[in-house]
MIGU-830626 format. One line per field, with one value per residue: x, y, z of N, C-alpha, C in turn; residue number from 1. Coordinates in nm, 2 decimals. Layout:
n.X c(X,...);
n.Y c(Y,...);
n.Z c(Z,...);
ca.X c(X,...);
ca.Y c(Y,...);
ca.Z c(Z,...);
c.X c(X,...);
c.Y c(Y,...);
c.Z c(Z,...);
k c(NUM,...);
# end
This chain:
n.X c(0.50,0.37,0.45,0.46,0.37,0.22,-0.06,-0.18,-0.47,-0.58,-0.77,-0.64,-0.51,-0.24,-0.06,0.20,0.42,0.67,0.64,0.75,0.62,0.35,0.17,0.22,0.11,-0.12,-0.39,-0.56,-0.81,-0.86,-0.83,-0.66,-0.34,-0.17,0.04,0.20,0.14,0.23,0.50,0.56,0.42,0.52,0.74,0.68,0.60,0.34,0.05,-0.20,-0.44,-0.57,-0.42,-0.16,-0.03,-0.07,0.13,0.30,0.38,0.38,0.57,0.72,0.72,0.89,1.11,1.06,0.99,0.83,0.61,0.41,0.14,0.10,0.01,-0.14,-0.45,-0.48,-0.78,-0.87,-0.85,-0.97,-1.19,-1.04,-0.83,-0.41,-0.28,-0.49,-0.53,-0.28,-0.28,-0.20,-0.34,-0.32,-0.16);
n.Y c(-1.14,-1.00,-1.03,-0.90,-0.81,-0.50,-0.35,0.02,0.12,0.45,0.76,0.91,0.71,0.43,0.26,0.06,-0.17,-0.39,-0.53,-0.54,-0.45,-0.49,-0.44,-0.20,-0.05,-0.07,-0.10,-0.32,-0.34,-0.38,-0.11,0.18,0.34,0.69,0.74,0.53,0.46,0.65,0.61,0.41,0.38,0.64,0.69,0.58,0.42,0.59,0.43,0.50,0.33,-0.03,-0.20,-0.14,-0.16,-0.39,-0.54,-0.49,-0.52,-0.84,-0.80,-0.75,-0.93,-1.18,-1.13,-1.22,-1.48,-1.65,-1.50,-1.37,-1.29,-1.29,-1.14,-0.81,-0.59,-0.32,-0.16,0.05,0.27,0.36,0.60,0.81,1.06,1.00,1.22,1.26,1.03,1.02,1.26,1.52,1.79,2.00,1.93);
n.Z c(1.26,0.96,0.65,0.31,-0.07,-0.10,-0.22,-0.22,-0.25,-0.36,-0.42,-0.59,-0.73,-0.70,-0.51,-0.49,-0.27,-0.14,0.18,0.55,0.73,0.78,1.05,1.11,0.92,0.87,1.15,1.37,1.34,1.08,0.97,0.85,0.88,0.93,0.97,0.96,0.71,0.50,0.63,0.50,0.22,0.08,-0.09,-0.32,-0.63,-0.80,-0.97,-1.25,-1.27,-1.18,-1.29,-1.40,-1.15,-1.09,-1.25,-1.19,-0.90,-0.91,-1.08,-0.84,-0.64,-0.76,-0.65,-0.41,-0.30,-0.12,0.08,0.38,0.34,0.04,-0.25,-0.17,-0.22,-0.08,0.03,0.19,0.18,-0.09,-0.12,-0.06,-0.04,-0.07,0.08,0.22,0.40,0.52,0.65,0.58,0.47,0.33,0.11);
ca.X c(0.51,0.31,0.53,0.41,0.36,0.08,-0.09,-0.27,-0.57,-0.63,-0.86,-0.51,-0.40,-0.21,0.11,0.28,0.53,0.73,0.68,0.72,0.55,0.20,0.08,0.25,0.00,-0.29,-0.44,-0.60,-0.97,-0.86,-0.79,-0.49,-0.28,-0.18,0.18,0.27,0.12,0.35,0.63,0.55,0.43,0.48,0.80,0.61,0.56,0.19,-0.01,-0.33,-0.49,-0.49,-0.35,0.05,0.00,-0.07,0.19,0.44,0.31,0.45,0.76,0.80,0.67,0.99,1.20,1.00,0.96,0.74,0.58,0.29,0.05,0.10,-0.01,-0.26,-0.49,-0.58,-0.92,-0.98,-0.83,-1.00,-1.20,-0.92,-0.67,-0.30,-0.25,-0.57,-0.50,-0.14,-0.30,-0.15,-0.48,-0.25,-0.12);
ca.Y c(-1.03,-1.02,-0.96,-0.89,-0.69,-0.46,-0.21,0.09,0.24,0.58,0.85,0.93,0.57,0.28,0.27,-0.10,-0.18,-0.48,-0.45,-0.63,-0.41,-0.49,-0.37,-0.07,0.09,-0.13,-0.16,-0.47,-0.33,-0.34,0.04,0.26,0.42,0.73,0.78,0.38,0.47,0.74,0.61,0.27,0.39,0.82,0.72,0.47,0.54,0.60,0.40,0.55,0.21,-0.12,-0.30,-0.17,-0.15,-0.54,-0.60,-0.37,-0.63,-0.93,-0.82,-0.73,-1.05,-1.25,-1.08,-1.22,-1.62,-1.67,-1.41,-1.49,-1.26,-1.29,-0.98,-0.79,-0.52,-0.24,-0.09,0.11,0.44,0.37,0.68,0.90,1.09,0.99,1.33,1.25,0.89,1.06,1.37,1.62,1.83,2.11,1.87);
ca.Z c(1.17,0.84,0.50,0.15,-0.14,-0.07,-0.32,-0.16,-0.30,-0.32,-0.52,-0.66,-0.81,-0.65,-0.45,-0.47,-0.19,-0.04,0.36,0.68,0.87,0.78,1.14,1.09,0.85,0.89,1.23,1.42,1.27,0.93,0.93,0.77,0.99,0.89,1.00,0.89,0.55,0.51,0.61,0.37,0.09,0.06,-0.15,-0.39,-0.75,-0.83,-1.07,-1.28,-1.28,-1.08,-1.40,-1.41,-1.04,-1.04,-1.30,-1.06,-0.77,-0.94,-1.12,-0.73,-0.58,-0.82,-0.59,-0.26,-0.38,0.03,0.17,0.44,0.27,-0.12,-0.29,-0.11,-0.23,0.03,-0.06,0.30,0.12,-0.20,-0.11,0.01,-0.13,-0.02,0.16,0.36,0.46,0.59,0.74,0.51,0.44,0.24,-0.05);
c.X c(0.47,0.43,0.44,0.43,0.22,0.06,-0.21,-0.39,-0.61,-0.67,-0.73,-0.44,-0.36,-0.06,0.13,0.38,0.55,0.71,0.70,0.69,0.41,0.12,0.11,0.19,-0.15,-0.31,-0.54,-0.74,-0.95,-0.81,-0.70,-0.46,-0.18,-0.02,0.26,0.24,0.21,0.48,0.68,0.58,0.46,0.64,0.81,0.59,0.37,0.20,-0.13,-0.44,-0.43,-0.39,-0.21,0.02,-0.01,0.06,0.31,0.43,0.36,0.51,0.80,0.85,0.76,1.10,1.21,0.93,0.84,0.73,0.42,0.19,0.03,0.09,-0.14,-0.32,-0.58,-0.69,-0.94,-0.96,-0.90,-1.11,-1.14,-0.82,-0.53,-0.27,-0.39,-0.59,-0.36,-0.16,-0.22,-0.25,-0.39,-0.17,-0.26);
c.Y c(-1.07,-0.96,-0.96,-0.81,-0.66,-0.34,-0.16,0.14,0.33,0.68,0.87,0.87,0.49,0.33,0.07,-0.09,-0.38,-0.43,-0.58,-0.61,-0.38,-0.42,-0.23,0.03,0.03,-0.12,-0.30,-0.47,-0.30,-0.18,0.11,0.34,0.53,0.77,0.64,0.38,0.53,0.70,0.50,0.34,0.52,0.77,0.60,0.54,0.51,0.57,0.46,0.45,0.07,-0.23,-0.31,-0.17,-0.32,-0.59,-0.53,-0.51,-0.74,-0.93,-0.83,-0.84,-1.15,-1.22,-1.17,-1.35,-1.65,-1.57,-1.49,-1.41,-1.27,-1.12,-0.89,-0.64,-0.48,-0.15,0.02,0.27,0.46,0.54,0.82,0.93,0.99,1.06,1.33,1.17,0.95,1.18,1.48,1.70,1.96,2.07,1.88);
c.Z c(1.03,0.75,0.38,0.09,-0.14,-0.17,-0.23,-0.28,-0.33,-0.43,-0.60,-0.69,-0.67,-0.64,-0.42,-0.37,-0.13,0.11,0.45,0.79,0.85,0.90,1.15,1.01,0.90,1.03,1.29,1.36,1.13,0.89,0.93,0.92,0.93,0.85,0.94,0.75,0.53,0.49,0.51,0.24,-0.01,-0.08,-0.32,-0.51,-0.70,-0.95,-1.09,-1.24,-1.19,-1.18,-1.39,-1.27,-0.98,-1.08,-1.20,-0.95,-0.82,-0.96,-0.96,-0.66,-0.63,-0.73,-0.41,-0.28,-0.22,0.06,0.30,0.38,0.12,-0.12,-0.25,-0.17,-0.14,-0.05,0.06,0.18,0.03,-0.22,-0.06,-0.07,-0.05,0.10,0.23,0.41,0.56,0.64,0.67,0.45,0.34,0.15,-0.17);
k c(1,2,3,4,5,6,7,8,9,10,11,12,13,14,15,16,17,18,19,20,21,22,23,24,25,26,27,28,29,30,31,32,33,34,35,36,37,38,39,40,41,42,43,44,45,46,47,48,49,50,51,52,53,54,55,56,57,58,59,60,61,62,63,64,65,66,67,68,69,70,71,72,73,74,75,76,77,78,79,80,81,82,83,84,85,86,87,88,89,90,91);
# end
């Protein structure tokens, strides 16, 4: 089981999270999953920029002295809204 703090990407800013269910959003081909996003990061603030969403990612990371991924930035969404990575096409 993978742990870290992971920042998502999406047309609509940056969601920061602690997780330990890395396979739960990602899949084995690198790709989001739509219902493990969701349930990760749907209650995540949003950042404009990846800058407070880095400095978010470290205050977090003081909390989490080992993880096995460090701080990871997802990029798959980076062209995706939020609400179309999670299948919500009516947000």
């Amino acid at each position: 089981m993978s742990d870290g703090i992971y920042i998502l990407q999406t047309l609509d800013g940056y969601r920061v999270i602690y997780s330990k269910k890395y396979y739960n959003f990602v899949n084995l081909f690198g790709e989001l999953i739509g219902e493990g996003v969701k349930d990760c990061f749907a209650d995540s603030e949003v950042y404009d920029s990846i800058v407070p969403a880095m400095d978010a990612a470290r205050t977090l990371s003081h909390k989490y002295l080992e993880t096995d991924d460090g701080i990871c930035l997802l990029q798959q969404g980076k062209n995706l809204s939020f609400s179309d990575i999670i299948g919500n096409k009516n947000d």
